[in-house]
Structures are given as structure tokens and as C-alpha cells.
C-alpha positions as CSV (number, residue, x, y, z in Angstrom):
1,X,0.0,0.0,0.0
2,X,1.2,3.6,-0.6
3,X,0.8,7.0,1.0
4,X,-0.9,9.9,-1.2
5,X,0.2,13.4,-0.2
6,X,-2.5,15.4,-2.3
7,X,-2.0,19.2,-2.1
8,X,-3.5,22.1,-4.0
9,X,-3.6,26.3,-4.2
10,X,-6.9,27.8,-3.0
11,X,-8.2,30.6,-5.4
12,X,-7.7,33.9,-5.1
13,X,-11.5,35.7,-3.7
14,X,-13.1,38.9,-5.4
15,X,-14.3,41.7,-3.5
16,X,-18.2,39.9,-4.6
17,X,-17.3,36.8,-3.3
18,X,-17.6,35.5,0.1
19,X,-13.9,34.5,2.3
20,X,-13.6,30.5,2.3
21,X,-14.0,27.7,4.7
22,X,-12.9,24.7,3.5
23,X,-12.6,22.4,0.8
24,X,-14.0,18.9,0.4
25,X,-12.1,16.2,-0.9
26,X,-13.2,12.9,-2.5
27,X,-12.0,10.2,-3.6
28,X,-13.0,7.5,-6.4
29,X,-11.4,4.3,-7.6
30,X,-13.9,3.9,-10.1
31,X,-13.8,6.7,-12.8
32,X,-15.6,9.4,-10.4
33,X,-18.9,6.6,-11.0
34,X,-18.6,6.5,-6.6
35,X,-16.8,8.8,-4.5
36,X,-15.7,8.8,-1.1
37,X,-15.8,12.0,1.0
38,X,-12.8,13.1,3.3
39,X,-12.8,15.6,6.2
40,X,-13.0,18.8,4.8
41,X,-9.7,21.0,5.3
42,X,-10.9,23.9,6.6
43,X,-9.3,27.0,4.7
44,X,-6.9,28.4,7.5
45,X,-5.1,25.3,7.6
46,X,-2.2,23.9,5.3
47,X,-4.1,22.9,2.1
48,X,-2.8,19.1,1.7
49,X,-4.6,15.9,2.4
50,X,-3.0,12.8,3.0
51,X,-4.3,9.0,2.3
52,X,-2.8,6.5,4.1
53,X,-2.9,2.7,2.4
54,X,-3.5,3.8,-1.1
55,X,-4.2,0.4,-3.3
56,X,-2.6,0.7,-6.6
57,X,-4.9,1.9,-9.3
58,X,-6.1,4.3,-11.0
59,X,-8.3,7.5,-8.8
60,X,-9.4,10.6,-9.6
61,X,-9.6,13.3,-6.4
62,X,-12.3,15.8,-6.1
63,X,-11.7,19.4,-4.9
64,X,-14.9,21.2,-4.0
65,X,-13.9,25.2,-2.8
66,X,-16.9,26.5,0.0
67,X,-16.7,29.6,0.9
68,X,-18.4,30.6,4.9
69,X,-22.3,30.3,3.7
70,X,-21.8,27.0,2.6
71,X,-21.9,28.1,-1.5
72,X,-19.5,25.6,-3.4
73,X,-17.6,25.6,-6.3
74,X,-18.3,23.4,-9.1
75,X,-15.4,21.2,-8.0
76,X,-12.2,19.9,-9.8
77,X,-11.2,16.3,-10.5
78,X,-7.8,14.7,-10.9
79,X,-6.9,11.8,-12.0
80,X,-3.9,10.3,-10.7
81,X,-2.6,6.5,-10.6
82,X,-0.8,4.7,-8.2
83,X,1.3,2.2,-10.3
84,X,1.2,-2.2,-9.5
85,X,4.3,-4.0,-8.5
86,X,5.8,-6.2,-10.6
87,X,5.0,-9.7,-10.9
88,X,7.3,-11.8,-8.9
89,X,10.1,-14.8,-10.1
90,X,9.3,-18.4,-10.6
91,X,9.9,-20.6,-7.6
92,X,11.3,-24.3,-7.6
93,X,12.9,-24.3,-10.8
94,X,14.6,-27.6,-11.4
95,X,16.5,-29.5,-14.1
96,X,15.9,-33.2,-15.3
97,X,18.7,-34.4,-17.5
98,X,18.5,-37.2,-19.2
């Protein structure tokens, strides 16, 4: 299993838009068909979320922006792939001669 550091920029806010809160991440290991929400990372703190025991595959991470009356952005996905080991080596070789 593998550890995903995921970090991102939060965007810069207009004088007609609200300060930010948070942003949701999700996760899907099925094209973005299912996701699975993580703790939202509120918008004070250091903008990274971290996945412990990662299978290989392929994901795609969702980042949905919300600002402080709970409005949310339209949300960006990611794709990213965590690569499979190789196979492993043949075990008890052996050698008839005749």
C-alpha cells in the first residue's frame, strides 16, 4: 500500500465573493462513477490531504472550494494513478537431465 500526499492552491477571492472555509475532498477508484468523501480541510489550515494505504490503481480526487455560507464551487477532478508492483520470479525451478 502507498501513501498519497494530495496538495492544492486555493483561489484567489473577489471583493463579490464571500472569504472561504474549507474544501471537500473525495476520492474514487472507479472513474468518479462513486466517490468517497474526506474531512473537509478547513481553509486556515495547510491545504494538503493525506491518504494512508492507497491500493494501486487508478483514482481521480475531487476538490470542492466552499466559501463561509456553505456556497460551493463546481469542483475539480484529478486523475492520478498509483502504479502495481511487478510480478514476482518463478519458484522451484529444477532441471531433469537425461
Amino acid at each position: 500500500m502507498t501513501i498519497a500526499t494530495i496538495t492544492w492552491d486555493l483561489p484567489a477571492v473577489s471583493p463579490s465573493q464571500r472569504p472561504l472555509a474549507a474544501v471537500r475532498p473525495e476520492v474514487s477508484a472507479d472513474g468518479g462513477a462513486n466517490f468517497t468523501t474526506l474531512p473537509n480541510v478547513p481553509a486556515a489550515d495547510t491545504q494538503e490531504v493525506v491518504i494512508s494505504d492507497i491500493a494501486a490503481g487508478d483514482w481521480l480526487i475531487r476538490l470542492t472550494v466552499i466559501d463561509n455560507s456553505g456556497a460551493e464551487s463546481a469542483g475539480l477532478d484529478t486523475p492520478f494513478a498509483i502504479p502495481f508492483d511487478v510480478p514476482g520470479d518463478v519458484t522451484n525451478v529444477s532441471v531433469a537431465l537425461s
